[in-house]
N, C-alpha and C positions, 0 to 999 in steps of 0.2 A: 712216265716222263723220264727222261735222259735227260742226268749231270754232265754238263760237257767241260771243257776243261777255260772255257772263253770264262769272261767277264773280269769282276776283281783279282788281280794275282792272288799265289797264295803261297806260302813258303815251300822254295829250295825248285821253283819251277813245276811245282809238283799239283795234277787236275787235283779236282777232287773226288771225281772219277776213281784215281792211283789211290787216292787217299781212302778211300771209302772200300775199296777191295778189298787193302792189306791190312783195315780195322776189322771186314769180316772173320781174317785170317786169324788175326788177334781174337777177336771173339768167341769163334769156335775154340781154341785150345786155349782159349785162358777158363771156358765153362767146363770143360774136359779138367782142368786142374780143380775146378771148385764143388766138381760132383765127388759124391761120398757113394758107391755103390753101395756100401752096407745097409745104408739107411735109407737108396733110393730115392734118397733128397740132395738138393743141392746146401752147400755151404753158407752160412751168414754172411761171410766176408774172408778177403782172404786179405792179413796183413802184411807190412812192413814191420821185420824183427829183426835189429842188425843187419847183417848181411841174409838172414833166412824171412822166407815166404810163409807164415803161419794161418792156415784155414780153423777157422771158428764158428763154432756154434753150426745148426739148420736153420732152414727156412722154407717152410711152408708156401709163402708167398713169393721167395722167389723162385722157388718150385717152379712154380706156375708160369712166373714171369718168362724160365726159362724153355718152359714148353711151349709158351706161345710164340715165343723166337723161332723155336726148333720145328715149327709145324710149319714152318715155309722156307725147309731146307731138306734137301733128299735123304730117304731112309739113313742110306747108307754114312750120309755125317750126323744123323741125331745119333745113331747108333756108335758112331767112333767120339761122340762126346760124353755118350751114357755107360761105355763103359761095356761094350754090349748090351746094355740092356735095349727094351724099344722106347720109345718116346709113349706109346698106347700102356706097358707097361710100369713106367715110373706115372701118369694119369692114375693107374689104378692103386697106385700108395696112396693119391690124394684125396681119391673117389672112394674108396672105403673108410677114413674115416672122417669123412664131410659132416657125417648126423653131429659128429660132437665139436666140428667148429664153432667158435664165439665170436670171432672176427669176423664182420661183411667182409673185408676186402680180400681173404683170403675164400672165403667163398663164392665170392662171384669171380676173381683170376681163376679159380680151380675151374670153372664155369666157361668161362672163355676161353681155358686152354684145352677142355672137354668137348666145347664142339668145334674149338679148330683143328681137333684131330678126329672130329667124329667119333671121337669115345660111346662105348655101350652102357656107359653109368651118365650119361648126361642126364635123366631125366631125375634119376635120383639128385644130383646136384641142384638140379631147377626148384626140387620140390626145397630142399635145405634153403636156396635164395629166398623162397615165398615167405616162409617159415621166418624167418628171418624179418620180413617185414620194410624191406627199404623203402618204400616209399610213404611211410608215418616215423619209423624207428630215429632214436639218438646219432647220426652218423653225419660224418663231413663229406665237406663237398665229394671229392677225391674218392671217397667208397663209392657216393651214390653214380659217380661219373663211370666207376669199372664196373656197377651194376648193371645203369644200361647197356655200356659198352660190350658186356656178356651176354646180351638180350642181343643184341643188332649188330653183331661183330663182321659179320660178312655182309650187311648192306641191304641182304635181302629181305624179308619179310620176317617180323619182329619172333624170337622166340614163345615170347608171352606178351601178347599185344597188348593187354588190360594193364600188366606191370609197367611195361616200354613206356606205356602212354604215362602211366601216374608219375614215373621217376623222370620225365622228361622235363612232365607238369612243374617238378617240386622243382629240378633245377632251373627253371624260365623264369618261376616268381622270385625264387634268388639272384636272379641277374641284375646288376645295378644297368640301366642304359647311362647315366650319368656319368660316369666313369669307366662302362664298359670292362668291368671286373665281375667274378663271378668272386662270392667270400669265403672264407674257408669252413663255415660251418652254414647251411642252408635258412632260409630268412627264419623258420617257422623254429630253430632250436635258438636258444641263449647264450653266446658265446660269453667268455669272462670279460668283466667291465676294463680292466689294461687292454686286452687285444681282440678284443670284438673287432674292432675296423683291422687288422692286417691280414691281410692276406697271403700266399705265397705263390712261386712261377708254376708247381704243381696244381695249383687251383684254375692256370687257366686251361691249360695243356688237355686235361682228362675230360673238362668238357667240351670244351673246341673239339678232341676227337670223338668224345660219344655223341653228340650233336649231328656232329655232320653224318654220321654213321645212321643215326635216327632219322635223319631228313632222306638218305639215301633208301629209308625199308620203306617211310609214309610217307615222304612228299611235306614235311612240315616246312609250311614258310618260317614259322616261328624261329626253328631250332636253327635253321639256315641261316634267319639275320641275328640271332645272338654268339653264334660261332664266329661271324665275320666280323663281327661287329670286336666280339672279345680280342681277337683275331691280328686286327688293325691297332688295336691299342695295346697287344702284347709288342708287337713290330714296330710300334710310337718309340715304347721305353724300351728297347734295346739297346745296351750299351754303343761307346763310336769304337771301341775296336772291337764289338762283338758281343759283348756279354748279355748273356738273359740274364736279369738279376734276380734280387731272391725274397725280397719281402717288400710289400705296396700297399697304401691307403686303399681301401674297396671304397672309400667315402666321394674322395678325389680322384683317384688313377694315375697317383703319382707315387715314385719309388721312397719306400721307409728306409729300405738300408740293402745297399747293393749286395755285401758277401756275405755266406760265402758264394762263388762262381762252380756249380757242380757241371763235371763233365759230360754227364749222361745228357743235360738239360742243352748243352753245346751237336754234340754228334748224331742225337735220337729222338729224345721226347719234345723237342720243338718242332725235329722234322718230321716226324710222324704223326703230330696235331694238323702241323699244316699240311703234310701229303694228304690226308683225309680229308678235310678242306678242298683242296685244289681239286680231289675226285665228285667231291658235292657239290663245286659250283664253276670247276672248269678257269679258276683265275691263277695263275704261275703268282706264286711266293718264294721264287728258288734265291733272290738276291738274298734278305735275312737268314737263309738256311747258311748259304757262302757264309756271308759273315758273321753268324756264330762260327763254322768250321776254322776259319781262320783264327778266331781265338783260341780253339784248341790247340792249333797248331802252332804259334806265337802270340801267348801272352802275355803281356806289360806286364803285369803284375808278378810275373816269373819267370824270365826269356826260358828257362830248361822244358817247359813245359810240362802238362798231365801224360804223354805220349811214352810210357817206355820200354822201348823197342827190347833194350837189352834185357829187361824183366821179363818183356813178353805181359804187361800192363797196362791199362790206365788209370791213372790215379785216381782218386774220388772226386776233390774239390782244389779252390785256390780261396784262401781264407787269411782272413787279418788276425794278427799276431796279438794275440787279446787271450783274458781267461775266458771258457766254454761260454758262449752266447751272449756276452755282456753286452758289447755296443745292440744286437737288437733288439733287445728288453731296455735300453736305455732311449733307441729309437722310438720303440713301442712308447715308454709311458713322455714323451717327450708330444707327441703327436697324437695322445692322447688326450694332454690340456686344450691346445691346441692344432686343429690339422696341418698349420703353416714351419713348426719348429721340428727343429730337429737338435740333436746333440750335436754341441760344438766340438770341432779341432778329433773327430776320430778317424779322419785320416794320416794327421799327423802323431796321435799317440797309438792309435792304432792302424799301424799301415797294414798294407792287403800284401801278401807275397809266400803264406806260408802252405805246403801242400799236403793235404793230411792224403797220408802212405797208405791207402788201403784202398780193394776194390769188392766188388759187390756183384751175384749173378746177373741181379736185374738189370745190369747195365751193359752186359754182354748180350743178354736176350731179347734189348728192346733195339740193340743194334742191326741184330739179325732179323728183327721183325720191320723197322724202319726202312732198312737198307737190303732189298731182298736182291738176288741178283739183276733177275729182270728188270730192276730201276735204274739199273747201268750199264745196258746194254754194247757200250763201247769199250768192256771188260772183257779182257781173253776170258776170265772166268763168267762172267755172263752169255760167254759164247760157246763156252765150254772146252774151250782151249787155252794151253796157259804158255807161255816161253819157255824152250826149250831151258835154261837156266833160272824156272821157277823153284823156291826151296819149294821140299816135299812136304811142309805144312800148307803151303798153297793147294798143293795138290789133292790134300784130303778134301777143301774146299769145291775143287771142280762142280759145275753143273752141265 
């Protein structure tokens, strides 16, 4: 499908078409800054330190994240992001020590970004996922949705049908239809008596897209009308300038506490639930894609925006000026007496505007895997040409 540059404006005259290229530009060399050759893993984060750029800690899981990006972009830019090394190569850091993961989620991302590049340790991985047990085990929503998601990633016929099916099973009995929320921990585990009912915007995202991806390998009516279904009521509560918010009643389907406003959730992981979507049932979602984009691009909450061009950045989130999580633990046990209440007056003592300074691989990776060229076809770079007067970071970009 082709972003064209029509419908709602969007800041400085700019498609989002423009917009959407020069963030892949952005996102290749901002993962180029966040890889660590030594360790053949990518970065934790990389922060805001005075005037310096500080990378912290690995991450295994956005390892992954950033391979799955990487495997729908030409050798030749995985390789000028990894530093020389290949993208099959940094897979095999991940793939050899898979037996001793503890984490689902970094096992089955290791999983899906194994056979998105057709790795030769895939099956060893498979075997760690089984092992592992997702479809009985302790796990939230959000694992079991990257579980299947690494079973049926290309659409086609299920990695591990018997598993496909049970983890598809466990997330359908977890779907509230009343509310059309999926919750953040599966019906059949206990969540804690304060916030059993909240949920978050990653809860609906990961099954909307493993969903639709499972309807696309079986043909499930089911998984079809609980995708669309969750789908419609993520694009209900969408903020009016844009916002996906961040914490929601699964009881009701109504928002607990808007911020923070994370960027990835703006640029990628809402558009690639609903690209998926739109490929499983053929229905155009591109208005709510627009306007998230336009919140990234002009924010109320902070005209300077997540966008920074001159860091060569994007920031994390847009969040109210509070100590660490208090208004939604305040939301939480407010809406906990009652589904109706909420904490009074936290917009005025705690207003939204503040940007925390850091960014994250997985959010460069889910850009490139979101936004691949070929979905913007009306890109010198999706064309494989760029202006004469393209910087030569564009250029690494070319396809």
């Amino acid at each position: 499908m082709t972003v064209s540059s029509g419908g709602p404006a969007v800041a400085s005259a700019e498609s989002v078409d423009r917009i959407v290229s020069e963030l892949r530009v952005l996102a290749t060399r901002a993962l180029a800054r966040m890889y660590r050759p030594e360790e053949r893993l990518f970065a934790f984060r990389l922060r805001r330190e005075g005037d310096a750029h500080v990378l912290e800690g690995v991450s295994r899981r956005y390892t992954a994240i950033a391979l799955i990006g990487l495997a729908r972009q030409s050798e030749e830019i995985a390789r000028g992001v990894l530093a020389r090394h290949s993208a099959q190569e940094v897979c095999d850091r991940l793939v050899r020590g898979v037996d001793l993961y503890e984490d689902l989620g970094e096992v089955a991302l290791t999983l899906w970004a194994a056979r998105a590049l057709r790795h030769s340790g895939t099956a060893r991985v498979l075997g760690r996922l089984r092992a592992m047990d997702p479809a009985n085990g302790r796990y939230p929503t959000v694992k079991l949705a990257w579980s299947l998601m690494s079973l049926v990633a290309d659409g086609s016929d299920a990695e591990d049908e018997t598993l496909a099916a049970s983890l598809a099973e466990r997330l359908l009995r977890s779907f509230h239809p009343a509310s059309g929320l999926f919750p953040h921990w599966p019906a059949d585990v206990r969540g804690s008596f304060l916030r059993s009912h909240v949920t978050c915007f990653a809860d609906f995202v990961y099954p909307i897209q493993a969903l639709s991806h499972y309807h696309m390998a079986t043909g499930s009516p089911e998984a079809l009308g609980a995708a669309q279904e969750c789908a419609r009521r993520m694009c209900e509560l969408q903020g009016p300038a844009g916002q996906w918010w961040w914490h929601f009643d699964v009881r009701t389907g109504d928002v607990l506490e808007r911020y923070p406003v994370y960027s990835v959730h703006q640029d990628s992981m809402a558009p690639m639930a609903l690209f998926a979507l739109e490929e499983a049932d053929g229905q155009d979602r591109l208005a709510p894609i627009r306007r998230g984009w336009q919140w990234l691009l002009e924010p109320p909450e902070n005209p300077g925006g997540l966008i920074d061009r001159a860091a060569g950045v994007i920031w994390r989130k847009v969040a109210r000026h509070e100590p660490p999580r208090l208004v939604r633990g305040l939301q939480a046990a407010a809406s906990r007496l009652h589904a109706s209440l909420r904490a009074p007056g936290v917009d005025t003592v705690f207003r939204p505007g503040w940007i925390d300074h850091e960014s994250r691989p997985y959010h460069m990776g889910w850009i490139l895997y979101a936004w691949p060229a070929s979905r913007i076809v009306d890109s010198p770079e999706a064309q494989g040409t760029l202006p004469d007067d393209a910087p030569e970071s564009a250029r690494l970009t070319a396809m």
